[in-house]
N, C-alpha and C positions, 0 to 999 in steps of 0.2 A: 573913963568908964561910962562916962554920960552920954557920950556919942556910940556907944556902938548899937543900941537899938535903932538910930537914926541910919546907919550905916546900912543895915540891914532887914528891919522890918518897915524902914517909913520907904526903902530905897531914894536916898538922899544920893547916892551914887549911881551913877549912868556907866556906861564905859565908856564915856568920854574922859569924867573924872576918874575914873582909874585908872588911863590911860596918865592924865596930869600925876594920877599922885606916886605913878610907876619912872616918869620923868622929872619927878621933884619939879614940879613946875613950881613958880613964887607964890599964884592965887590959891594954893591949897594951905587953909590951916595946919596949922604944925601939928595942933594938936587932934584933929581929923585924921590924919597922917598916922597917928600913934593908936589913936582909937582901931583905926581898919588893920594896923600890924596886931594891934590886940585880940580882937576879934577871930583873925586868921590862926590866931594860936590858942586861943580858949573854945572857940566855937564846934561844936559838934561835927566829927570828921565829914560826915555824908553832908551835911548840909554845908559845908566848904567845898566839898569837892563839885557837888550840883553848880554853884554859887558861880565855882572858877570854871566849869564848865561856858557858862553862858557866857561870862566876863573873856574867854578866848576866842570863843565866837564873835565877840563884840571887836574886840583888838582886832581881829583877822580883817572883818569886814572894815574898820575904818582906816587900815594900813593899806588896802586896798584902794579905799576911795579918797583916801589921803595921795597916794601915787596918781590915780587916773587922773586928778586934778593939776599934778604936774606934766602930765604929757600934755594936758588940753590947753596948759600954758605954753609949750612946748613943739609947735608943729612939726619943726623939722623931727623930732625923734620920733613922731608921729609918722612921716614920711619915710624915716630908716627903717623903723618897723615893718611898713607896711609891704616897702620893697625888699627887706627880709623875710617876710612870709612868704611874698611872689617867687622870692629864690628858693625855697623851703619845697615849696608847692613844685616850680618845675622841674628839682631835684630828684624828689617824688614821684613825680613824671617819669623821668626817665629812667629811675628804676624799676618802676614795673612796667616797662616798657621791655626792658633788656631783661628782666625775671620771666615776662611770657616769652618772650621769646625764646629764651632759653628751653623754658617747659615746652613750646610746639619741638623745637629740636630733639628735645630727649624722649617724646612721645613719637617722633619720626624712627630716631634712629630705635628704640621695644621693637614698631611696628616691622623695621626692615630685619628687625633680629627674632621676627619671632618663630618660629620653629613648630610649620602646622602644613601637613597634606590633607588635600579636600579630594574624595574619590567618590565617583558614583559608581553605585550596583545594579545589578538587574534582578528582578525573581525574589522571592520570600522564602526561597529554602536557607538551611543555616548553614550558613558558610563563612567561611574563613575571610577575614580584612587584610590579613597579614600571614607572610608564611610562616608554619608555625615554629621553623627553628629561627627566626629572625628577633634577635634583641638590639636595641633595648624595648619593651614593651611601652605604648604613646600611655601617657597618667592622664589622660582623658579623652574620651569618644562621643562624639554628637551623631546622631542618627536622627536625620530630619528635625534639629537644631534643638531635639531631645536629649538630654546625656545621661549617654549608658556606662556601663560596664563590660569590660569582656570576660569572658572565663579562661581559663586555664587553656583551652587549644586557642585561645585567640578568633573563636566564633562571637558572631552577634545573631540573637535570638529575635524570632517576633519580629522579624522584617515585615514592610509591606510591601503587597503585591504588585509592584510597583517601581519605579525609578528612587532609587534612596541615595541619599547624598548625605556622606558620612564626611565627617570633619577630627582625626586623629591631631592630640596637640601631644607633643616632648617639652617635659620640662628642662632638658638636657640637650646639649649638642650630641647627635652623632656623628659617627667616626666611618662605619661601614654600613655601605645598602645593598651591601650581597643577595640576591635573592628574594627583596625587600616584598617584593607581590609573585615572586617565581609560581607561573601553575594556576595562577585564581583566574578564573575563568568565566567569574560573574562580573568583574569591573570593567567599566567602557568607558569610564573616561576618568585620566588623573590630574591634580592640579597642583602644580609644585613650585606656584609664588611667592608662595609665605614662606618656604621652608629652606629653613638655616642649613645651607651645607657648607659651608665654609669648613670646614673639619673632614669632611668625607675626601677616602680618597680612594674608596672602589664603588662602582656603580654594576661588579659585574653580576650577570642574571637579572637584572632588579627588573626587570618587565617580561622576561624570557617565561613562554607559552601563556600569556594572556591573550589568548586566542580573539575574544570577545572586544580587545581594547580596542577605540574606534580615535580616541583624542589624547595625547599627553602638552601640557602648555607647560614650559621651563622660562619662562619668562622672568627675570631679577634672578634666576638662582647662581649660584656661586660655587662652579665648579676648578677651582685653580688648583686644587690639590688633589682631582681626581687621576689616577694613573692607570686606571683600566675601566674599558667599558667593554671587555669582551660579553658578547650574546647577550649586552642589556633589551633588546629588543628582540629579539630572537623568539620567531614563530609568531610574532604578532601579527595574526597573520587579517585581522579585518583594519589593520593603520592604515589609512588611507592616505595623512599628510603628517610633517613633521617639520619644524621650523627650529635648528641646532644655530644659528647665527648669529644670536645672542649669547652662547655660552663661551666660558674659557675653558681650553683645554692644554693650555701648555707646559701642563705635567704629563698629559696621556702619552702614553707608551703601547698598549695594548687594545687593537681595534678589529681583535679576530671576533669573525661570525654577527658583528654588531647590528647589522641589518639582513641577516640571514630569514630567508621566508616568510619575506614582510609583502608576500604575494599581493597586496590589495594596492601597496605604497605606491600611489600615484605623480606624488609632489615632494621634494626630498630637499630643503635650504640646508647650504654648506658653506654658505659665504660666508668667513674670517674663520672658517676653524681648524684653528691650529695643530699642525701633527707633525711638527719639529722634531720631539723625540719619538714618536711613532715607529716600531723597531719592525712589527709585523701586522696586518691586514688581511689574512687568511681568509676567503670567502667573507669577505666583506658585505659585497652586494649580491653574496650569490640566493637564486629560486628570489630575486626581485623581480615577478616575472609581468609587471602592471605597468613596470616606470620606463619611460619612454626617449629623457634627457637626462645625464649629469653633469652637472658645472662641478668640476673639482679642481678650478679655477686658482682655488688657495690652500689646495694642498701641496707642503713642503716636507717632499720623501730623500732628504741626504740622510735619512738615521735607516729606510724603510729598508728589511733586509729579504722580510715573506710574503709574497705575493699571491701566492695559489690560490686560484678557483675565484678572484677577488670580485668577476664580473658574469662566475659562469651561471650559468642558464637565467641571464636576464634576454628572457624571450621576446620581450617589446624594442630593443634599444637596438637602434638604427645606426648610432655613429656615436663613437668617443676618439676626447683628443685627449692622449696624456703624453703630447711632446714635451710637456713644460717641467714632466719626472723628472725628478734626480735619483735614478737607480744605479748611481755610482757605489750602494751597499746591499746592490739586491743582490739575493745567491740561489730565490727560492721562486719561479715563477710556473711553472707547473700548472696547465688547463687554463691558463688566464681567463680566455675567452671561451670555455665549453659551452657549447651546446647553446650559445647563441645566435639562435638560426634567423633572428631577422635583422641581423649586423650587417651590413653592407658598406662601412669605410669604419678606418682606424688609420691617427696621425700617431704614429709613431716616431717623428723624427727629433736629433738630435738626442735620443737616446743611449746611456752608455750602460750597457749588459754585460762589460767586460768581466764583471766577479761574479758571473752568473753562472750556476754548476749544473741545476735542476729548469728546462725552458721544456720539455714534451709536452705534446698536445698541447700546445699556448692556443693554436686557432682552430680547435679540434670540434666536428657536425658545424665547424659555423658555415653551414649550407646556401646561404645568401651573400657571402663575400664577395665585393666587387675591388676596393681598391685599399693600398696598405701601403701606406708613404713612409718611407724608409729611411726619409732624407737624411745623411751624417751617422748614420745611423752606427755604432761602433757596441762590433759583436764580440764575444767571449770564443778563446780558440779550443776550448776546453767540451765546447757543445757540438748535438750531433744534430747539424741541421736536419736529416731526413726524418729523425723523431721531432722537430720543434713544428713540422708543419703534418705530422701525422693525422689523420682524418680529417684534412683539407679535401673538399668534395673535389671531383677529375675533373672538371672542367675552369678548373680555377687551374692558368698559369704561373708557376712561377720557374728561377733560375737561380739554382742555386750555385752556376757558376760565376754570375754577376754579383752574388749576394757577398759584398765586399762594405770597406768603411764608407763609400763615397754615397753613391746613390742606387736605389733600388723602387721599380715599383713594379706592383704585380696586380695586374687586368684578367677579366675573363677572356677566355677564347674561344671564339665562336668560329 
């Protein structure tokens, strides 16, 4: 009993010694020993618990500097150590190495999924962004990097006077861009980098009578499941160029009227695009009356069965070679070349017209005709030559009793 004020008010104990007398050390009094168990259990709850507070504190720090004293006895565990952290560390390393990198990846792959046309306008009247039976409606509109709303006909209000450059985002994939700008006649230029068509699989009308359009970039877009682009550009009639040589198109099927009175279209890339299932081409290129060449170099027509009016009144074009046809499923060829009066050659050879039913007026007003290579040429017995060469000007020769499988060419006569 005599010791417990020494215990605790003289602080005759340290936490060193209560460290000994928790390890029954020998230099600890016995009866010290009995006094501080004493105390622990008569003493005032708060003022034991403060007490053992500090006394833990104390144990902690000297089990601590108890230990560091062995490693500094100790170098080599010193040395495992330290080469265990260097491992730690560039472990470390190279997981946030492989973490960002991951994250640039999955912020690549958002950006190439993201699902946004950029279109500019002309004028400040209110007019329509989109046509207005076209769903699904874009969940957000930027108007000069402002964002709007649109209303119920799908007008943007409070234009300015001015060049506007609107930014439509889909929080959704679409499916169909039937008609997508059909008629708008204030947009001149579209931008369809960003936008997710992996899902679409008609384009037809989606640019048909945007008169005013002057640019469309398709650059990255992803057209593999599109199956028809009838009249998507059709009547656009201020396109000056177009660059399709990037796209896939080897689900298309349907390529009627696609460049139909694209009067301005002076520059036209068709390099890789594919038109394996391609079934019909109906006025294709026809009233292209600006463009001067066609390379259709990598067009594969064994599916093509409609050909009419494909080339007619392109009033610039001088010469086309489509020897390299497979119109072994044509049946429909009808005006091929109307009314293109400044054609002056066509390599027709090795062409087979044998399932051909419908050939009248194929070279009809083409008033500048000079020569028509026939080479191999293998005809259908089913056609009536003197309709297939119907308003071929008089002074163009031809022989329709020579006009056999082997060879055939026909010159002006002078």
């Amino acid at each position: 009993m005599a010791y417990k004020h020494n215990i605790f008010y003289n602080n005759k104990y340290n936490s060193k010694n209560i460290i000994n007398i928790f390890y029954n050390k020998s230099n600890i009094d016995i009866n010290e020993r009995k006094a501080f168990i004493y105390d622990i259990k008569s003493k005032n709850e708060t003022t034991i618990l403060n007490k053992f507070k500090n006394i833990i504190i104390n144990i902690k720090f000297h089990i601590e500097f108890r230990n560091k004293l062995k490693e500094e006895r100790c170098p080599t565990k010193i040395n495992e150590r330290i080469n265990f952290n260097k491992k730690i560390r560039l472990f470390k390393g190279v997981i946030n190495f492989f973490l960002f990198q991951i994250y640039i990846f999955i912020n690549i792959i958002l950006c190439a999924n993201s699902n946004e046309i950029t279109i500019k306008t002309i004028g400040n009247e209110k007019k329509n962004i989109l046509n207005s039976d076209f769903t699904p409606q874009p969940n957000q509109i930027y108007v000069n990097e402002i964002l709007y709303s649109i209303n119920n006909e799908n007008e943007i209000e409070e234009l300015e006077d001015r060049e506007n450059n609107i930014r439509m985002i889909w929080d959704n994939q679409i499916e169909d861009c039937t008609s997508m700008f059909n008629g708008l006649d204030n947009i001149i230029e579209v931008d369809l980098s960003n936008f997710d068509s992996s899902k679409v699989t008609s384009m037809k009308n989606m640019f048909y009578d945007c008169t005013n359009i002057i640019s469309i970039t398709f650059n990255n877009i992803d057209t593999s499941l599109v199956n028809s682009m009838e009249s998507i550009f059709m009547n656009c009639e201020s396109l000056i160029s177009l660059d399709l040589s990037g796209i896939n198109t080897k689900s298309l099927k349907n390529m009627n009227y696609m460049f139909y009175n694209c009067k301005s279209l002076i520059s036209l890339n068709l390099n890789n695009f594919n038109t394996s299932l391609v079934y019909t081409m109906a006025q294709l290129f026809a009233k292209c009356s600006s463009i001067k060449a066609l390379d259709l170099s990598s067009f594969n027509t064994s599916k093509l069965g409609i050909m009419t009016k494909i080339f007619a009144e392109c009033n610039e074009l001088t010469s086309i070679d489509i020897s390299h046809f497979d119109l072994s499923e044509a049946f429909y060829m009808t005006s091929m070349f109307e009314n293109c009066n400044k054609l002056t050659y066509i390599n027709m050879a090795n062409l087979d017209i044998s399932k051909v039913y419908y050939i009248e007026y194929l070279f009809y007003n083409c008033s500048n005709l000079e020569f028509i290579d026939f080479t191999n040429f293998t005809e259908s017995s089913s056609i009536d030559k003197d309709t297939m060469f119907e308003g071929v000007p008089d002074n163009f020769s031809y022989c329709i009793i020579l006009f056999q499988k082997s060879f055939i060419i026909f010159k002006n006569f002078f």
